[in-house]
N, C-alpha and C positions, 0 to 999 in steps of 0.2 A: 662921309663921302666927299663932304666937300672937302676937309682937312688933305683927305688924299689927291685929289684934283692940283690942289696949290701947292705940297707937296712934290710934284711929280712935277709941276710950273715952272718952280723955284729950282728943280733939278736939270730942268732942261735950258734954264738961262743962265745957271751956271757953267754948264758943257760947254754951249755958246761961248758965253764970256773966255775960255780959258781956251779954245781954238785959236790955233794957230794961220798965221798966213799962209805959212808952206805945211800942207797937210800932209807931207810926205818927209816930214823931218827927224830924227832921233828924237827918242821920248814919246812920241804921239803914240794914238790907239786908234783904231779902226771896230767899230761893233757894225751887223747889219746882214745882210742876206740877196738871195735871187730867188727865182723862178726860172725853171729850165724844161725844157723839150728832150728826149735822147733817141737815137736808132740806133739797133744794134742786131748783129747777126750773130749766133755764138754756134759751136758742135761739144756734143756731148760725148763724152766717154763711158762705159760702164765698166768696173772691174769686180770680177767675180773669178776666186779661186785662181787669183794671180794672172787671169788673163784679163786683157784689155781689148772692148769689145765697142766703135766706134758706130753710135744709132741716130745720128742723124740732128739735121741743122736743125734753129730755131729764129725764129726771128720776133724782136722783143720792141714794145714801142716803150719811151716814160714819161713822168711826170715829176719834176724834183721842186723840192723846198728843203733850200739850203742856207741856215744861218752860221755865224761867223762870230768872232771875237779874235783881233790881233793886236800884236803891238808890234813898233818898228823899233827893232834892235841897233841901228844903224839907220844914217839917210838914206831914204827909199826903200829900205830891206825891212819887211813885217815876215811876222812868223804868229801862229796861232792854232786854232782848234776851230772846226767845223763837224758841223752834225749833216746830214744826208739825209731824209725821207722822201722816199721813189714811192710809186703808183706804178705796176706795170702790166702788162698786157703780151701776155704771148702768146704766138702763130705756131703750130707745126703743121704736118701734111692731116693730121687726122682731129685734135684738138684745139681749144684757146684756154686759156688760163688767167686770173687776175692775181695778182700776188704784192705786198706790199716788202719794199727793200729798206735796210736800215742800217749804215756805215758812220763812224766816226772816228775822227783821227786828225794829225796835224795838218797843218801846209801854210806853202811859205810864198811870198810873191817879194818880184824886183821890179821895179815901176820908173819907166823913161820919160820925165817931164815932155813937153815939148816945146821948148823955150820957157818964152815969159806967158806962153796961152792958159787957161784954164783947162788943158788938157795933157792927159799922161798916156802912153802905152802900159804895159805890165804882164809881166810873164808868173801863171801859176804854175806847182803842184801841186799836190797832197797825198798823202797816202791815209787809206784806212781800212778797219776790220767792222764785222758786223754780220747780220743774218737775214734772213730773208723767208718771208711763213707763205705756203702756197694750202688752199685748202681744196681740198677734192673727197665731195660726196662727206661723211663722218671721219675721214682721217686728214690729218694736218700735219703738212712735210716739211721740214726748217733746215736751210742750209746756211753753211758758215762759208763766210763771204771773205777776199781780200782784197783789196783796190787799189789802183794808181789812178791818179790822172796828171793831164798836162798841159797846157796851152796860152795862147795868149790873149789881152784884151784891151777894151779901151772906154777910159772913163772918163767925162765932164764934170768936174766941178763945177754946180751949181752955184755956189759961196765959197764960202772960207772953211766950213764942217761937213756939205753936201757932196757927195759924189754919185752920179748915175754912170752905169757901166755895162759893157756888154762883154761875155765870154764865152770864147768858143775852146772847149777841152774835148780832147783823146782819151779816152777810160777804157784801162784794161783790168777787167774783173774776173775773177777765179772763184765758185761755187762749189762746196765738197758736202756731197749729201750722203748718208750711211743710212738705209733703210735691210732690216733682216737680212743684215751680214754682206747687203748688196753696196758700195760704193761706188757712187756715179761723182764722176768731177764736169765740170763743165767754164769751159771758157770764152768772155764775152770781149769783144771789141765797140767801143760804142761813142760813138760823136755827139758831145752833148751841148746847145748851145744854150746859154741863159745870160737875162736881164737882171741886174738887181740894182740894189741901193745900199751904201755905205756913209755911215756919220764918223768923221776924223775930227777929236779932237787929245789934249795934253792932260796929263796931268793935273791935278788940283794941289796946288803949293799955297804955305803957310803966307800970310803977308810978310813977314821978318824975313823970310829966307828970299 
């Protein structure tokens, strides 16, 4: 246990040591995550036997925890892979529901220094696939999910490796559920805002090079 402690020490004074001044420069890496809030109103569709049969709004609250890994292809420009896990909570006129959401996929951000401050703007997307299990009474209903989102944000570098950040995104999601030949599609509108944290650091190079 302890081996593992100094291990992980010696890891993290490494990262340290090999960060960069400008955390937003070619070559760097971005790993880290948020915590988010979402509202969202969606309307359902049913299609049965070729007809389209529209039953009524919903209204959805969330919970996300979303981690990250990028790297910056260019100055300012990262690109990468993000996972999604939602907690959700949905309203209709007659029910509530809990159901847990799970998306993953790329996305890419372009980040506006501002000046010489420890602070940047940055503009996301992503796009991702993924499913989502609702349970009701002995059966359990999984729908296949597709996602965008979009928006902008604004982070304080802490240091030289620290970034705290806030983003506010646009997410429009697509749910296509097939129960006993029945397919319902359903699509969400949803403003999601979250806090997170981000560690920027380089590369690990040889001494010789």
């Amino acid at each position: 246990m302890n081996y593992l402690k100094s291990s992980i020490y010696i890891l993290f004074l490494l990262l340290i040591s090999n960060t960069l001044s400008a955390q937003t420069d070619k070559g760097n890496f971005l790993i880290g995550g948020g915590l988010g809030f979402g509202f969202s109103n969606s309307s359902t569709t049913v299609e049965q036997a070729g007809v389209d049969d529209e039953i009524g709004t919903t209204t959805t609250t969330a919970f996300d925890i979303i981690p990250k890994i990028g790297f910056f292809f260019a100055d300012n420009f990262a690109a990468g892979v993000q996972l999604e896990s939602t907690n959700l909570t949905t309203k209709t006129e007659n029910e509530k529901n809990v159901a847990n959401k799970f998306l993953a996929g790329p996305f890419l951000r372009y980040y506006l220094p501002m000046g010489d401050s420890n602070k940047a703007i940055f503009f996301e997307s992503n796009f991702g696939f993924g499913r989502t299990g609702v349970s009701e009474g002995d059966n359990s209903v999984n729908t296949s999910l597709l996602g965008i989102g979009v928006g902008p944000g604004f982070t304080i570098f802490s240091n030289d490796f620290i970034g705290i950040e806030a983003l506010a995104k646009y997410n429009w999601v697509r749910g296509t559920t097939a129960v006993n030949e029945v397919t319902s599609r359903e699509l969400v509108s949803e403003l999601d805002l979250s806090l997170g944290l981000q560690i920027y650091f380089s590369r690990m190079v040889k001494a010789s090079e």
